[in-house]
C-alpha positions as CSV (number, residue, x, y, z in Angstrom):
1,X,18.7,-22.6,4.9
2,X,19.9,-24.0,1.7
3,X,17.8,-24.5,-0.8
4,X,16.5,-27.8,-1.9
5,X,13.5,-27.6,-4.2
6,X,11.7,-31.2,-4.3
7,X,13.3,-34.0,-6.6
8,X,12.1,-34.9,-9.9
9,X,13.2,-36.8,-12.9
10,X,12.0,-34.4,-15.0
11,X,11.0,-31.0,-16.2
12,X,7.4,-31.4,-15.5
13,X,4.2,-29.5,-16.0
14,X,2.9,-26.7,-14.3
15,X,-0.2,-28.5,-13.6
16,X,1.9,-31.3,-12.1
17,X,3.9,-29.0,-10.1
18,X,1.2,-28.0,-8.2
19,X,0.2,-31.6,-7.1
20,X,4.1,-32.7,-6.7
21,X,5.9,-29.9,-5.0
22,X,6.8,-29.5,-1.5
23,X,5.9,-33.2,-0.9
24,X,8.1,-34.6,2.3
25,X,11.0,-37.0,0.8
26,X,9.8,-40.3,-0.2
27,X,10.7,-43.6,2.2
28,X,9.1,-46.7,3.5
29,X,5.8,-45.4,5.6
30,X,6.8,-41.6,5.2
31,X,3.6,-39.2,5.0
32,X,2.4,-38.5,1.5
33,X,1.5,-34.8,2.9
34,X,4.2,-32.5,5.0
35,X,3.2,-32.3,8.9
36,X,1.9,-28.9,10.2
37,X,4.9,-28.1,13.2
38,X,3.5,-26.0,15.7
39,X,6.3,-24.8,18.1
40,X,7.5,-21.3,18.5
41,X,11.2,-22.2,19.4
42,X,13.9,-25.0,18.3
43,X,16.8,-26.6,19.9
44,X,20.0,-25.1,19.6
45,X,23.7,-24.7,21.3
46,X,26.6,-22.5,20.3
47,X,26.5,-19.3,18.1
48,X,23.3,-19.2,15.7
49,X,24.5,-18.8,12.2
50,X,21.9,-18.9,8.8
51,X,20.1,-21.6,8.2
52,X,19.3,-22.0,11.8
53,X,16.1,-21.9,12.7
54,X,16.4,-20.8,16.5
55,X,12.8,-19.4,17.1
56,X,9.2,-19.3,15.2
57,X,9.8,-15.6,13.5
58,X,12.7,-16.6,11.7
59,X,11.6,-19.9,9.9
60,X,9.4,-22.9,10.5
61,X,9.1,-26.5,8.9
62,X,5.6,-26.0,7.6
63,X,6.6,-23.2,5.7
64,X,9.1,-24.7,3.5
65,X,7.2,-26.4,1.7
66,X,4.9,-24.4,0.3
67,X,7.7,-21.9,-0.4
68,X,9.0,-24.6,-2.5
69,X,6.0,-24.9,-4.7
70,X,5.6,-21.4,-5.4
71,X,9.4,-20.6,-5.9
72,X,9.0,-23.8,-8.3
73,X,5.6,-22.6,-10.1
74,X,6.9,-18.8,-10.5
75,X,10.2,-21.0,-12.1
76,X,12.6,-18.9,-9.5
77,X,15.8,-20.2,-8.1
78,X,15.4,-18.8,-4.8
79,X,13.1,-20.2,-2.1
80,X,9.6,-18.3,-1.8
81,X,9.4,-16.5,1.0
82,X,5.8,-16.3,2.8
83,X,4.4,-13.6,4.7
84,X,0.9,-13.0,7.3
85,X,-1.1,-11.4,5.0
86,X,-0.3,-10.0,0.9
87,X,-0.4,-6.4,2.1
88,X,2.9,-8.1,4.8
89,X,4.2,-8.7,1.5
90,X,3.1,-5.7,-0.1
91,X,5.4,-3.8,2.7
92,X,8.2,-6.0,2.0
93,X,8.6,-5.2,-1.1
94,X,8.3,-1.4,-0.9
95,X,10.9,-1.6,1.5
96,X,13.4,-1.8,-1.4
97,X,12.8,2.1,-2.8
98,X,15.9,3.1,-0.8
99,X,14.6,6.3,1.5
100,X,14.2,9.3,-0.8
101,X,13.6,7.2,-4.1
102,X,11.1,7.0,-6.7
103,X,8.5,4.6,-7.2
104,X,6.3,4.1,-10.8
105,X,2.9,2.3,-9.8
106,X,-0.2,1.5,-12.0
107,X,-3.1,4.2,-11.0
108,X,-5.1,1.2,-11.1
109,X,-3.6,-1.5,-8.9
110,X,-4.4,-3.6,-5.5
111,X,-6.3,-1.0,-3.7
112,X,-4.2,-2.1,-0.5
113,X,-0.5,-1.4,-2.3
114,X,-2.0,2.2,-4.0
115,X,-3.1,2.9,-0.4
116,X,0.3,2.1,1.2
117,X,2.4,3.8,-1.5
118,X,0.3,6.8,-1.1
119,X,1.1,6.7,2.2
120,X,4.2,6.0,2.5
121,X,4.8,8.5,0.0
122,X,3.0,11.6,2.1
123,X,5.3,10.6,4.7
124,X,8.3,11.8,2.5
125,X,9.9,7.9,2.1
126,X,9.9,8.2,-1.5
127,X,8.1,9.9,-4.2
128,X,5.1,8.0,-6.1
129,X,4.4,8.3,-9.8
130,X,1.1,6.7,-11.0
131,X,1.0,6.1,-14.4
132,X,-1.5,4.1,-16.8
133,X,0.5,1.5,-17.4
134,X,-1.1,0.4,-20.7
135,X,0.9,3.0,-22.2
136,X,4.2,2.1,-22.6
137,X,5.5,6.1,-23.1
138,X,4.0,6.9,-20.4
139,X,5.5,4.5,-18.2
140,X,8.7,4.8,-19.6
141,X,9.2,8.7,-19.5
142,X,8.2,7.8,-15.2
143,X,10.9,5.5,-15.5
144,X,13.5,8.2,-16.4
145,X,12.1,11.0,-14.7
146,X,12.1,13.1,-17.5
147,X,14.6,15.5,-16.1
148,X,13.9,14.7,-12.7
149,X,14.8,11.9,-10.7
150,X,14.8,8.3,-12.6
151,X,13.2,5.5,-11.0
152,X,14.0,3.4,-8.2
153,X,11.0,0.9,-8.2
154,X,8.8,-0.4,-11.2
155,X,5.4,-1.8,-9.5
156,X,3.4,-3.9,-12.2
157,X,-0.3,-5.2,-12.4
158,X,-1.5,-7.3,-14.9
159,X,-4.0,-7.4,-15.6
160,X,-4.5,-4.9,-13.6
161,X,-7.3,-4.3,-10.2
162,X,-9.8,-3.6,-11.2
163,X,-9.4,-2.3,-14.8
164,X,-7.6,-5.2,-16.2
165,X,-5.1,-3.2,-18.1
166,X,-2.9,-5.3,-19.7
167,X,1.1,-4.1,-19.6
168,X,3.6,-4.8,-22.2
169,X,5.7,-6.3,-19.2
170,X,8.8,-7.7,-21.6
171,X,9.4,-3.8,-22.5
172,X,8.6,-2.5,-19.6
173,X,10.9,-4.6,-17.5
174,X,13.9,-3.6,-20.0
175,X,12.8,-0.1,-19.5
176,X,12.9,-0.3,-15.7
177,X,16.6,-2.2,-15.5
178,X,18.0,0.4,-18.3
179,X,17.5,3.3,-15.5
180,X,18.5,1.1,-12.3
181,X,15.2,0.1,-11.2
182,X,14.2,-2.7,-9.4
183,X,10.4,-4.7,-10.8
184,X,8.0,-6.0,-8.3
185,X,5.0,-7.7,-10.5
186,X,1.9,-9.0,-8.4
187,X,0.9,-12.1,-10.0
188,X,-2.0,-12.6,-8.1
189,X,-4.5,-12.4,-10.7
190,X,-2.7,-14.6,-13.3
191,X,-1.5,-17.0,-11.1
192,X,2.1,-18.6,-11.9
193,X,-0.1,-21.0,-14.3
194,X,-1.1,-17.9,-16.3
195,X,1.7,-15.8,-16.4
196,X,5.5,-16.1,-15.9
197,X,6.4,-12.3,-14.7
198,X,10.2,-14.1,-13.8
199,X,10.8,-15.0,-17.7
200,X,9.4,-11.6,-18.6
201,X,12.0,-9.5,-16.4
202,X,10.6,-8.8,-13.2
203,X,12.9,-9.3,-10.1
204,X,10.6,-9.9,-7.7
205,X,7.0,-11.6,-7.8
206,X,4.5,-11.1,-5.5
207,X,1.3,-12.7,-4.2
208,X,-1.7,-12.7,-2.1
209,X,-2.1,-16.3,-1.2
210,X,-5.2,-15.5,0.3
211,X,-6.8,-15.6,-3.5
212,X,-5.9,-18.3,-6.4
213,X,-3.0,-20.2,-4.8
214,X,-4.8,-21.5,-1.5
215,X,-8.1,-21.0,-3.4
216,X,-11.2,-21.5,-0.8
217,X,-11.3,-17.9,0.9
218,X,-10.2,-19.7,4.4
219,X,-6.5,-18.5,4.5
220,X,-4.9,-15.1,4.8
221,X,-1.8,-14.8,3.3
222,X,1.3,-13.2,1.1
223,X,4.4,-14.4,-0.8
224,X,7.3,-13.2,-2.5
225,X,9.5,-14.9,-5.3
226,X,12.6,-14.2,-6.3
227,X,15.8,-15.5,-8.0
228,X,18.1,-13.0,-6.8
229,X,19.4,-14.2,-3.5
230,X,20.6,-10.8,-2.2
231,X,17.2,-9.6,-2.9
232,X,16.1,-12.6,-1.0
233,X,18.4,-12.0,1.8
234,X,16.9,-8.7,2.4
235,X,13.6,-9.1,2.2
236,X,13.7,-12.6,4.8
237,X,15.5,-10.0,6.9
238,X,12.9,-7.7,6.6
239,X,10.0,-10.1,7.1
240,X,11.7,-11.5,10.6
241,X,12.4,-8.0,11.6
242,X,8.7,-6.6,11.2
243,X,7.1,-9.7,12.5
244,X,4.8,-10.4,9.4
245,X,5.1,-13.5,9.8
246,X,2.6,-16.8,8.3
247,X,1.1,-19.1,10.9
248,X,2.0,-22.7,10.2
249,X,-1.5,-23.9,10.0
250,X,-2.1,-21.3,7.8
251,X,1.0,-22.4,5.2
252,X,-0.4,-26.0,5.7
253,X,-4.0,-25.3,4.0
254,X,-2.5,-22.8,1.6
255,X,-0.4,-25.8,0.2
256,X,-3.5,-28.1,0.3
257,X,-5.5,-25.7,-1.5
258,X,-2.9,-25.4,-4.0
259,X,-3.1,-29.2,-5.0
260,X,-6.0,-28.2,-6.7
261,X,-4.6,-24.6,-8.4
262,X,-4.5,-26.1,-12.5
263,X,-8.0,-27.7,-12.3
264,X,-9.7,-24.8,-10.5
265,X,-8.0,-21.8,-12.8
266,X,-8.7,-24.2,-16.0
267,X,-12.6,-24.1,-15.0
268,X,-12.8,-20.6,-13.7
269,X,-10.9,-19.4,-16.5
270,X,-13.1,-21.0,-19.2
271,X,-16.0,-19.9,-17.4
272,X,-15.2,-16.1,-17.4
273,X,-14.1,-16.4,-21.5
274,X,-17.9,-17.7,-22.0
275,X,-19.4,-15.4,-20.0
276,X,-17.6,-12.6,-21.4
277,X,-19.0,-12.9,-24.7
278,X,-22.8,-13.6,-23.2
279,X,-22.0,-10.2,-21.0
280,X,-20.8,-8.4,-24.2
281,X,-24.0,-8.9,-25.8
282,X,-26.2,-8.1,-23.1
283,X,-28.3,-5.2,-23.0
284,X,-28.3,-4.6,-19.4
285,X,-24.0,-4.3,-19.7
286,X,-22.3,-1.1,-21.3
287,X,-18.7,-2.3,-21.4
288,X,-17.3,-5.4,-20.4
289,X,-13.6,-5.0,-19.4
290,X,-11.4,-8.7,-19.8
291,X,-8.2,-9.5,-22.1
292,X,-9.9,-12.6,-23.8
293,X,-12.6,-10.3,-25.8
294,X,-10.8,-9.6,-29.4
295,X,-12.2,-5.8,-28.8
296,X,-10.2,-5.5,-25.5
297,X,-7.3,-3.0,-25.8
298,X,-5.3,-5.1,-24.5
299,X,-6.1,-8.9,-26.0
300,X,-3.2,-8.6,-28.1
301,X,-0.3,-7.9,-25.5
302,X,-2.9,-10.6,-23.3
303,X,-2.3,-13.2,-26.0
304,X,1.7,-12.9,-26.7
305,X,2.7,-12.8,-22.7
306,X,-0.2,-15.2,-20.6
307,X,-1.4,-18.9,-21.5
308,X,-4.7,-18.0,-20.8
309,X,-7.0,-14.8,-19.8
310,X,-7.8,-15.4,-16.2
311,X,-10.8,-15.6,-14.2
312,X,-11.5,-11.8,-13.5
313,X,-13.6,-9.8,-15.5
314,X,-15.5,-6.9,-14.8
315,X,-18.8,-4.8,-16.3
316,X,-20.1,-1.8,-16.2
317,X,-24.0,-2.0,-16.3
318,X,-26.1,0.1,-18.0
319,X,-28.3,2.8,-15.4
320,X,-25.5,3.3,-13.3
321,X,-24.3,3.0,-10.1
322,X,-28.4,2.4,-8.6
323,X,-28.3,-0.3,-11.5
324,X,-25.4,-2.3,-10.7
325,X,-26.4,-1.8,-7.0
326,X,-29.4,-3.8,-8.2
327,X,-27.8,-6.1,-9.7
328,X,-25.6,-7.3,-6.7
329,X,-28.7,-7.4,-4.6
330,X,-30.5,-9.8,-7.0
331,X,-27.9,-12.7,-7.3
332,X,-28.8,-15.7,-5.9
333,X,-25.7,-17.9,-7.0
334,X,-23.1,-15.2,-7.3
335,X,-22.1,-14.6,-3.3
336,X,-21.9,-10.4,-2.9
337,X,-18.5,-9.8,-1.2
338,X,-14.8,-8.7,-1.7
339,X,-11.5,-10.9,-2.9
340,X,-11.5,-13.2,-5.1
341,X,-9.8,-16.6,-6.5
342,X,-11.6,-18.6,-4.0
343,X,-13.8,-21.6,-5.7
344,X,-16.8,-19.7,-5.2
345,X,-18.1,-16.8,-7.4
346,X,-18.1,-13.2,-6.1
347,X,-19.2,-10.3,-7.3
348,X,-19.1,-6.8,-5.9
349,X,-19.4,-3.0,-6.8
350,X,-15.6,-1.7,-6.1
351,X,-16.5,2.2,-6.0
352,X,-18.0,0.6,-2.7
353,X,-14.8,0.8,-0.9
354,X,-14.1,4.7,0.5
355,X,-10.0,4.0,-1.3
356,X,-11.1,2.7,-4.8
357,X,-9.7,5.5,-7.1
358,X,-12.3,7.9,-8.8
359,X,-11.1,6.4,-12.1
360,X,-12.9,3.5,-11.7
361,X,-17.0,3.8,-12.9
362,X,-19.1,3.9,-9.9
363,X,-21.6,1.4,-12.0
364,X,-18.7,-1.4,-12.3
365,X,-19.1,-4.7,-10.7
366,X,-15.8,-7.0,-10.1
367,X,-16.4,-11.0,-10.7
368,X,-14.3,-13.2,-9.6
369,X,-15.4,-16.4,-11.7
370,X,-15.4,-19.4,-9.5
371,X,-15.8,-23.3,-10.2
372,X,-19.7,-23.8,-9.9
373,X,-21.4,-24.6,-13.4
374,X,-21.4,-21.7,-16.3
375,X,-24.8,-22.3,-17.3
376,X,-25.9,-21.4,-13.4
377,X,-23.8,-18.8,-13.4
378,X,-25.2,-17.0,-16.1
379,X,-29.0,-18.0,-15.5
380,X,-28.2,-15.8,-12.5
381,X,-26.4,-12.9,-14.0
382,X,-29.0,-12.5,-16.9
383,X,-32.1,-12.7,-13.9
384,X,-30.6,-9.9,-12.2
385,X,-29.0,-8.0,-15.0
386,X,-33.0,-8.2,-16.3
387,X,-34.2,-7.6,-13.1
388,X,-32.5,-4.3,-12.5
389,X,-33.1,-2.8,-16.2
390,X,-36.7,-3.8,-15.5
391,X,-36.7,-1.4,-12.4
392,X,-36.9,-4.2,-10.2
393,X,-39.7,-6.3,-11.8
394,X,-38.2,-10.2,-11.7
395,X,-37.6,-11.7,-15.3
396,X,-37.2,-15.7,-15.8
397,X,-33.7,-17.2,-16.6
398,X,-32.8,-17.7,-20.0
């Protein structure tokens, strides 16, 4: 398939982006909004060459468009390429450590990539260095093996899940292509409205759909962007090989949900900034962990690489795990369960999950600031933040 990204007069917006990409070609009666196709197969004689489409694993017309929009938003010269699930795209990515290589991966990332990688890695594909990738000499003395073997595969975060480490992505990027290594950055948290992980070095970018881009917790997906088309090449291969494939009603809502991407992350992400500082002076909080707080190690590098802070933020609440257990169980507004980036608010415990690294304080809750009104949102933070520290006795929203 060659690629045609959607027309327009001009450089435009992010924010516009969003609402005008992957939009069917404009004519008299022509839909404002691209069809869902549903059919596994597609007429065809003589020899199939690229850019057919010839059967449902290989391609599909709902797909297009939304690889459009992200390949557009992430500013990359290739199409997107979308996948069944973000771990599918998780996969396809780590399929480029070449059998025997080296891989350098936050200690804190996606829970699902650690967990492959760690795998992967017992399994004697490649070797795994974790490193906390905050520190830049840390990283870079992974990077070149340090008498050993250099790297083969850079893996960034960030900020990072759960711990929202901030990288010094520029740097590390140069580091990574001065040794031969490739850089696979998961956006997710960002979003390609936050962060630009294409203009900072990376080569590849990677996303679960499932969270910010489609936006209403209804949609399991993945996607990779990229602007090297051999890179491309191998990871479509890879993707209609294995099977990982997106359905096309799927794609559809992903894209729909995305026509609302600027307006929801400019609301969420104000929301977590406020509620930051309200957290930070609580007295039912220890620490609160997110980029936009001037005391946060890593506000600075936050400030010089992202347009904004995101909509993550995490605490760890004073009493402990029992505490923050507490906590959970007395939200009304805030909905207790994993993800995130949908338009509601969650909030969960990570240490919860049997995989989450031992790193990570058994008394820290994960929110994923959603679109409802800030005021509610922290009437029912401070009720159960009270209510815990209290020992259970209610206290009224202030």
């Amino acid at each position: 398939m060659t690629y045609q990204p959607s027309a327009h007069p001009d450089q435009l917006s992010p924010d516009t982006v969003v609402v005008a990409a992957g939009r069917p070609a404009r004519g008299h009666d022509a839909p404002v909004n691209p069809p869902i196709v549903l059919s596994s197969t597609y007429v065809g004689t003589g020899q199939v060459v690229d850019g057919d489409r010839a059967y449902g694993r290989y391609s599909n017309p709902t797909w297009d468009p939304l690889e459009d929009a992200i390949a557009q938003l992430e500013g990359a010269t290739e199409p997107a390429l979308v996948f069944g699930s973000g771990l599918a795209a998780v996969s396809a990515a780590l399929s480029l450590i070449p059998v025997g290589g080296v891989l350098v991966m936050p200690s804190h990332s996606y829970q699902g990539a650690l967990v492959m990688a760690q795998e992967q890695s017992a399994k004697g594909l490649f070797t795994l260095r974790t490193v906390d990738v905050a520190n830049n000499d840390e990283v870079i003395a992974a990077l070149t093996g340090a008498g050993e073997k250099a790297a083969d595969m850079l893996w960034l975060e960030s900020p990072t899940n759960p711990m929202l480490e901030v990288a010094d992505m520029a740097v590390l990027c140069r580091s990574a292509h001065a040794v031969g290594a490739l850089v696979v950055t998961d956006n997710t948290f960002s979003t390609p409205l936050v962060q630009q992980p294409l203009a900072l070095g990376s080569d590849v970018v990677l996303h679960s759909v499932t969270k910010y881009l489609a936006g209403h917790s209804d949609v399991i997906l993945g996607a990779l962007a990229t602007s090297n088309a051999d890179l491309r090449h191998t990871l479509l291969h890879h993707r209609s090989i294995h099977g990982a494939i997106a359905g096309p009603f799927e794609a559809w809502l992903a894209l729909r949900g995305m026509r609302t991407l600027a307006l929801r992350v400019e609301r969420s992400q104000a929301s977590a900034l406020d509620l930051a500082h309200r957290l930070d002076m609580h007295d039912g909080v220890s620490r609160v962990l997110f980029p936009g707080l001037p005391s946060d190690p890593g506000h600075v590098r936050a400030k010089a690489q992202m347009s904004g802070f995101g909509s993550i933020l995490c605490i760890e609440v004073a009493g402990g795990q029992e505490a923050a257990d507490a906590v959970v169980s007395a939200l009304k507004v805030w909905t207790p369960a994993t993800s995130l980036g949908g338009v509601e608010s969650l909030i969960e415990r990570r240490r919860r999950h049997a995989n989450e690294p031992a790193t990570v304080p058994a008394s820290l809750l994960r929110l994923s600031v959603g679109i409802e009104n800030v005021e509610d949102l922290w009437a029912d933070l401070n009720q159960a933040l009270s209510q815990a520290a209290r020992g259970g006795l209610a206290a009224p929203a202030q």
